[in-house]
MITORKE-538765 format. One record per atom (N, C-alpha, C): residue in three letters; x, y, z. Coordinates in steps of 0.2 Angstrom, whole numbers, plus 5000, padded with zeros to 4 digits. Example, Ala and Ser with C-alpha at 12.3 -4.5 7.8 and 13.67 -1.06 7.14 Angstrom:
! residues 2
ALA506649725039
ALA506249785039
ALA506649845039
SER506449895035
SER506849955036
SER506450005039
***
This chain:
! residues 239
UNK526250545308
UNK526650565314
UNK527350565312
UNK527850625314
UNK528550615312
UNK528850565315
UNK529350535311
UNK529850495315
UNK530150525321
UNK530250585322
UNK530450605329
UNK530150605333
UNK529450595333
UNK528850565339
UNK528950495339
UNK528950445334
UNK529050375334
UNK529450345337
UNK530050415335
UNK530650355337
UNK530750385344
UNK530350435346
UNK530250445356
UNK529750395357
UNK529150385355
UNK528850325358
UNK529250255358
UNK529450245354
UNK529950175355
UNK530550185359
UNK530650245362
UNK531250255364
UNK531050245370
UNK530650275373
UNK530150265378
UNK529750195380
UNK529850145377
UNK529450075376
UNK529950025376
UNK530650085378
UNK531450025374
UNK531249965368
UNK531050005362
UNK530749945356
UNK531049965351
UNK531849995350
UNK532150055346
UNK532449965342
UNK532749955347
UNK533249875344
UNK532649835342
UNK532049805345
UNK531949775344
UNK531349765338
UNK531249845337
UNK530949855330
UNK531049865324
UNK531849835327
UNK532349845320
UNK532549925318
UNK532449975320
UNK532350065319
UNK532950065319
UNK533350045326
UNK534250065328
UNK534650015326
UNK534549965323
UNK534849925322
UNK534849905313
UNK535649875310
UNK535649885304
UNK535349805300
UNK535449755309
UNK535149695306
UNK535849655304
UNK535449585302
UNK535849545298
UNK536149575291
UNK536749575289
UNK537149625285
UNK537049575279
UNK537349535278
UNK537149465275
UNK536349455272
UNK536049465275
UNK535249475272
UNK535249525270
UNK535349585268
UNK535149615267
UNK534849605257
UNK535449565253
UNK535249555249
UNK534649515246
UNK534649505252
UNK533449485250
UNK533049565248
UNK533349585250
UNK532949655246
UNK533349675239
UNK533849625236
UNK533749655231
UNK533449655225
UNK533049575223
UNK532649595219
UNK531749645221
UNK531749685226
UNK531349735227
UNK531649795224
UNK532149795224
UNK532749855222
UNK532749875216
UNK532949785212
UNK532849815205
UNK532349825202
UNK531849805203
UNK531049815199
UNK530949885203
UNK531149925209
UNK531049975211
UNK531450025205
UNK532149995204
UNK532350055199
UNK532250035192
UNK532149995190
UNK531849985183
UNK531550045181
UNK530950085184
UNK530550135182
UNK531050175179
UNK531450185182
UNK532050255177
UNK532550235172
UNK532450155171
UNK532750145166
UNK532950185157
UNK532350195156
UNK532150235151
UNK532650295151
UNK532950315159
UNK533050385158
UNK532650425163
UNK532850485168
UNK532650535172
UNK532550615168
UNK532150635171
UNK532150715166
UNK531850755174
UNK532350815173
UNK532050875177
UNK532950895179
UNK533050945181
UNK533351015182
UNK533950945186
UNK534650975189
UNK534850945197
UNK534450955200
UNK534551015206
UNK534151035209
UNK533351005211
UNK533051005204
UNK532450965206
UNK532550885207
UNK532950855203
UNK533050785205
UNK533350765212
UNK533750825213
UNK534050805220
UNK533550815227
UNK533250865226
UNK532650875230
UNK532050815231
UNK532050795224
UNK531350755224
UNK531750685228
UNK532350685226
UNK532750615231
UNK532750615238
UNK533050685239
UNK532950675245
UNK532450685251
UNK531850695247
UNK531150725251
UNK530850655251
UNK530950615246
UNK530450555246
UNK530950495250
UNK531550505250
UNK531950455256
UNK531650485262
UNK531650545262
UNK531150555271
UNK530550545272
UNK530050535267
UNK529350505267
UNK529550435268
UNK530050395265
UNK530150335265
UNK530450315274
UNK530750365276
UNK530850335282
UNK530450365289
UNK530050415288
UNK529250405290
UNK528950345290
UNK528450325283
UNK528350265283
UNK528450215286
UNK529150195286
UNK529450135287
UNK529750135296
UNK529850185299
UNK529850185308
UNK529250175309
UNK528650205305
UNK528050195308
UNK527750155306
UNK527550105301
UNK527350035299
UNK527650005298
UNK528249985297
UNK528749915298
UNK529249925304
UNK529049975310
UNK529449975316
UNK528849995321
UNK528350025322
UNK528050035327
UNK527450005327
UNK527049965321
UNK526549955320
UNK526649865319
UNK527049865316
UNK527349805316
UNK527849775324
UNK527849815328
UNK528049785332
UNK527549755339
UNK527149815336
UNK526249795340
UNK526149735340
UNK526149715334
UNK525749645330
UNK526149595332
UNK526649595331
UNK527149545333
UNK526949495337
UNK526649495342
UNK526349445345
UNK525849415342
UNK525749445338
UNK525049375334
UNK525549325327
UNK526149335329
UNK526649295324
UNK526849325319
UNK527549285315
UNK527849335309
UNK527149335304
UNK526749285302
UNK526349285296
UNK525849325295
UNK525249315302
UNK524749385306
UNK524949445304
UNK525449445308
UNK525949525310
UNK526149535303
UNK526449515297
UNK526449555291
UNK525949565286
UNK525149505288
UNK524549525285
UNK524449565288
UNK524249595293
UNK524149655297
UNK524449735294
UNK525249725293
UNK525549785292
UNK525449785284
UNK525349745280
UNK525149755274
UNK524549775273
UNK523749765276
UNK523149775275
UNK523149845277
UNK523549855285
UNK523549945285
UNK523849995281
UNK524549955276
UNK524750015273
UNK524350015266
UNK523749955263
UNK523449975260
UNK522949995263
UNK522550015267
UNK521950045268
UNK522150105269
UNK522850135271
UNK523050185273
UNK523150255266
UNK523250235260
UNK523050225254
UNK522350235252
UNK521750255255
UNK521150265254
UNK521250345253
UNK521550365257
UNK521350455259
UNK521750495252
UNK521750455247
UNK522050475240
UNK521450495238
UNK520850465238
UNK520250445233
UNK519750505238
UNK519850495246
UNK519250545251
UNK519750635252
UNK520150625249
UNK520450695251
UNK520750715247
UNK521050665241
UNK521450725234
UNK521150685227
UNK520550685228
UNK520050675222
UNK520550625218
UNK520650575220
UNK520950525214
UNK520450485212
UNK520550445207
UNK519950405204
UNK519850345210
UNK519250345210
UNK519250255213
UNK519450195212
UNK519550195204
UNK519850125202
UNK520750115205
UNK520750205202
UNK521450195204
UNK521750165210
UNK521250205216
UNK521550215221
UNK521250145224
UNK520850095220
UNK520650025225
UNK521449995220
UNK521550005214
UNK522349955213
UNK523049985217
UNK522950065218
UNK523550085224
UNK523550025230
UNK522850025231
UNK522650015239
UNK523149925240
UNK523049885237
UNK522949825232
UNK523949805231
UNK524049835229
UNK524849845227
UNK525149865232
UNK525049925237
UNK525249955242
UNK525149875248
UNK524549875249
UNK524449785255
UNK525049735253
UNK525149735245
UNK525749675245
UNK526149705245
UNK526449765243
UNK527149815244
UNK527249785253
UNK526849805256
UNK526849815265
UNK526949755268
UNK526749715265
UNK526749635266
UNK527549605265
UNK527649605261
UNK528349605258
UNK529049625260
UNK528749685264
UNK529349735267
UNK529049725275
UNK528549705278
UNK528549665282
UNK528949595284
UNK528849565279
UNK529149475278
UNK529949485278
UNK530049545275
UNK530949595274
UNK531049605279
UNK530949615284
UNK530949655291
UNK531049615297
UNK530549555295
UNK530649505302
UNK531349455300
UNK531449455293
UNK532049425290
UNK532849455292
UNK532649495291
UNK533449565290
UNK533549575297
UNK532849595303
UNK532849625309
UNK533049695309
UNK533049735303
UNK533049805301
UNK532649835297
UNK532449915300
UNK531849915292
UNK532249975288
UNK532849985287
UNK533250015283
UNK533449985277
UNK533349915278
UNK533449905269
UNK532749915264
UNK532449925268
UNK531349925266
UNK531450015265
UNK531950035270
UNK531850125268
UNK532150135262
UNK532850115258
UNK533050115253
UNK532450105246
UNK532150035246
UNK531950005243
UNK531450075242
UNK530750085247
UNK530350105246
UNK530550205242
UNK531150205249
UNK531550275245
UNK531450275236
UNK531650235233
UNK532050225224
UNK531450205223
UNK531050195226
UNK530350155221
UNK529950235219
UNK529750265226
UNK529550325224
UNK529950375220
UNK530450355222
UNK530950415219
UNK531050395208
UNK531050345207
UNK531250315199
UNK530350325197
UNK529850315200
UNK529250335197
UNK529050405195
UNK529550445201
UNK529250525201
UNK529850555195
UNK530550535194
UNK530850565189
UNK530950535183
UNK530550475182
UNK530750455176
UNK530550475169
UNK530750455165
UNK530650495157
UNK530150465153
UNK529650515154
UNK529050495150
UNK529250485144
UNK528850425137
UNK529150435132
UNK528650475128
UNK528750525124
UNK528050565121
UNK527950545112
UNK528350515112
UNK528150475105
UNK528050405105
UNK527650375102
UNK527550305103
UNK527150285096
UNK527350235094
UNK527450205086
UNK527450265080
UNK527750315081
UNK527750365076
UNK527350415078
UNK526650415082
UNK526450485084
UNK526550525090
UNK526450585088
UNK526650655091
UNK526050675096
UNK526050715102
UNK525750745103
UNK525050785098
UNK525150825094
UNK525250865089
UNK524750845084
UNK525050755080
UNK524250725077
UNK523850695078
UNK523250725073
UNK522650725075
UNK522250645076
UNK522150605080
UNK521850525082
UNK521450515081
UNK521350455079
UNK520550415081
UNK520650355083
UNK520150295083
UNK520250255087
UNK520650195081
UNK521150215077
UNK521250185072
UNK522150205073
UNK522250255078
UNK522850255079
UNK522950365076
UNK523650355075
UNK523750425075
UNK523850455067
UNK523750515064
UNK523650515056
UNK524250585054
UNK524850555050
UNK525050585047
UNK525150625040
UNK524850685038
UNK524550675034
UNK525250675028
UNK525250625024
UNK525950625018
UNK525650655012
UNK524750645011
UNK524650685005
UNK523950715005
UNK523650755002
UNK522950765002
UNK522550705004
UNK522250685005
UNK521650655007
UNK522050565011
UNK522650565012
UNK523150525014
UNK523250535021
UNK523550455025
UNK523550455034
UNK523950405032
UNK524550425038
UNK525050365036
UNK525050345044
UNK524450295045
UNK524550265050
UNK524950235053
UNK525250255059
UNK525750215063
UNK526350195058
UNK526450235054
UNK527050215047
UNK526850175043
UNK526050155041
UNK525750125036
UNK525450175033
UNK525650175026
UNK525150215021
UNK524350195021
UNK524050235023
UNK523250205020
UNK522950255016
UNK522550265013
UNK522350305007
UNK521450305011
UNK521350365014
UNK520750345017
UNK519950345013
UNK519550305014
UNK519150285008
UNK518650335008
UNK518350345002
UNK517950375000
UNK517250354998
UNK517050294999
UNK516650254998
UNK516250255006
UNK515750225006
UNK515550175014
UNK515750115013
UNK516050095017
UNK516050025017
UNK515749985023
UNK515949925026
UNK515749905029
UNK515749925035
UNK515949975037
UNK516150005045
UNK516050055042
UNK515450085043
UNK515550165041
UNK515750205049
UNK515550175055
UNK515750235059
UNK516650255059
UNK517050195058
UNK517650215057
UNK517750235051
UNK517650225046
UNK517750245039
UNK517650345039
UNK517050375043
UNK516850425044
UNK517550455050
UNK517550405054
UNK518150435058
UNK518650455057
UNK519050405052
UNK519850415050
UNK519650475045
UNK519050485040
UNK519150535036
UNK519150595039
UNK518750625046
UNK518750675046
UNK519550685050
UNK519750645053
UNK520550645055
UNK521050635050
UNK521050635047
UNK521450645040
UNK521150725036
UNK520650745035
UNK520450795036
UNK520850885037
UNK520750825045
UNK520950895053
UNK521750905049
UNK522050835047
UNK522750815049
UNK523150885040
UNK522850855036
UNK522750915028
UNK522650985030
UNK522250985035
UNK521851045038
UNK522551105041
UNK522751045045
UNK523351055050
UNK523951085044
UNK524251055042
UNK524751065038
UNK524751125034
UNK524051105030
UNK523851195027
UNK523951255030
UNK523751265037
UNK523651315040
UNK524551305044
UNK524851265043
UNK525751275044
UNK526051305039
UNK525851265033
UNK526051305027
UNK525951415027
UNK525251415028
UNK524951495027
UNK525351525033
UNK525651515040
UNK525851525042
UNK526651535042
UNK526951495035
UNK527651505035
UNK527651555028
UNK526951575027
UNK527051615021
UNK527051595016
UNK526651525014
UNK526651495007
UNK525951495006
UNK525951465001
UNK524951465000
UNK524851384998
UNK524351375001
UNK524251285003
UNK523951254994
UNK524351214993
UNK523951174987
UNK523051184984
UNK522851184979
UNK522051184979
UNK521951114981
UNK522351064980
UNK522250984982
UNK522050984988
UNK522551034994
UNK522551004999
UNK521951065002
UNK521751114999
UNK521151165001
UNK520551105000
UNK520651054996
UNK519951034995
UNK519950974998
UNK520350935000
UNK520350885007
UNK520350905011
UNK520650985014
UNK520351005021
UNK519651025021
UNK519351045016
UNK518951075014
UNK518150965014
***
């Protein structure tokens, strides 16, 4: 439902004040949502990536999702409840904004584990910003929070290297292989020499060599394409 239907049904119910929507609340309280704020922006710590334009966009689109949600479950749905008590009433508005959280999994194909720990994390998000809401008497400091929570998830800066590998080298379940010499993998910045022998773990023993292999293989084929011709050493460990 848009807010401009919510905020007519409350407006029509005179519940505009009283479900905290028109009002900014206790001013003073408001810092009980800060530590919600900063684990909300923590997520971009690392750093934002995308164009202005698109970051500006994506802020301003998901601070309107944020105040949708928040007129309609911690101002109109929560106002419902209200009569079964502050504790009820914010068990309540947290169970529906996680159950609300389902139609991830029934209509845009998300995994089910995922969407039973969204589900899960969302109940206490709603809960929280419920217990926020009968505290403050406003659900504009929950629109803030909720605003930057989505907003620091959706721009923040993926990191594409991690302990030294690349998109690019080749893996196994032993970490990532860089190849530094013919029949060599410098694991995660460890040299290992990978063996030629069987030993006591053949299945990884056969692992790491043919990714150490691929990783010689790889390099070869960078070299012939800058115009050099690849070592015999390293034709015969690709090989």
């Amino acid at each position: 439902m848009a807010p401009s239907g919510v905020w007519g049904i409350l407006h029509r119910w005179g519940w505009l004040r009283p479900s905290g929507v028109a009002v900014l609340g206790r001013l003073r309280r408001w810092l009980l949502a800060l530590p919600m704020l900063v684990v909300a922006c923590s997520y971009a710590v690392a750093g934002i990536e995308g164009s202005t334009p698109v970051v500006a966009s994506a802020l301003v689109s998901l601070l309107w999702v944020s105040i949708n949600e928040k007129i309609y479950s911690r101002g109109m749905v929560q106002r419902v409840l209200t009569p079964l008590g502050p504790i009820r009433s914010a068990i309540g508005v947290g169970y529906l904004f996680g159950i609300g959280h389902l139609q991830n999994y029934l209509f845009f194909d998300a995994p089910l584990d995922d969407t039973l720990w969204q589900m899960l994390s969302a109940a206490l998000f709603g809960f929280a910003c419920a217990g926020l809401r009968f505290a403050i008497g406003s659900v504009w400091p929950m629109v803030v929070v909720h605003g930057l929570d989505d907003f620091s998830r959706s721009v923040r800066r993926v990191r594409r290297r991690t302990g030294g590998c690349t998109s690019s080298m080749p893996r196994s379940g032993r970490g990532c292989c860089a190849a530094t010499a013919p029949g060599t993998c410098s694991w995660h910045g460890a040299s290992v020499r990978t063996p030629t022998s069987a030993p006591s773990r053949p299945g990884r023993a056969t692992d790491d060599r043919a990714v150490a292999r691929r990783a010689v293989a790889d390099r070869a084929g960078a070299e012939v394409g800058r115009g050099r011709t690849p070592s015999g050493g390293s034709e015969g460990a690709a090989r």
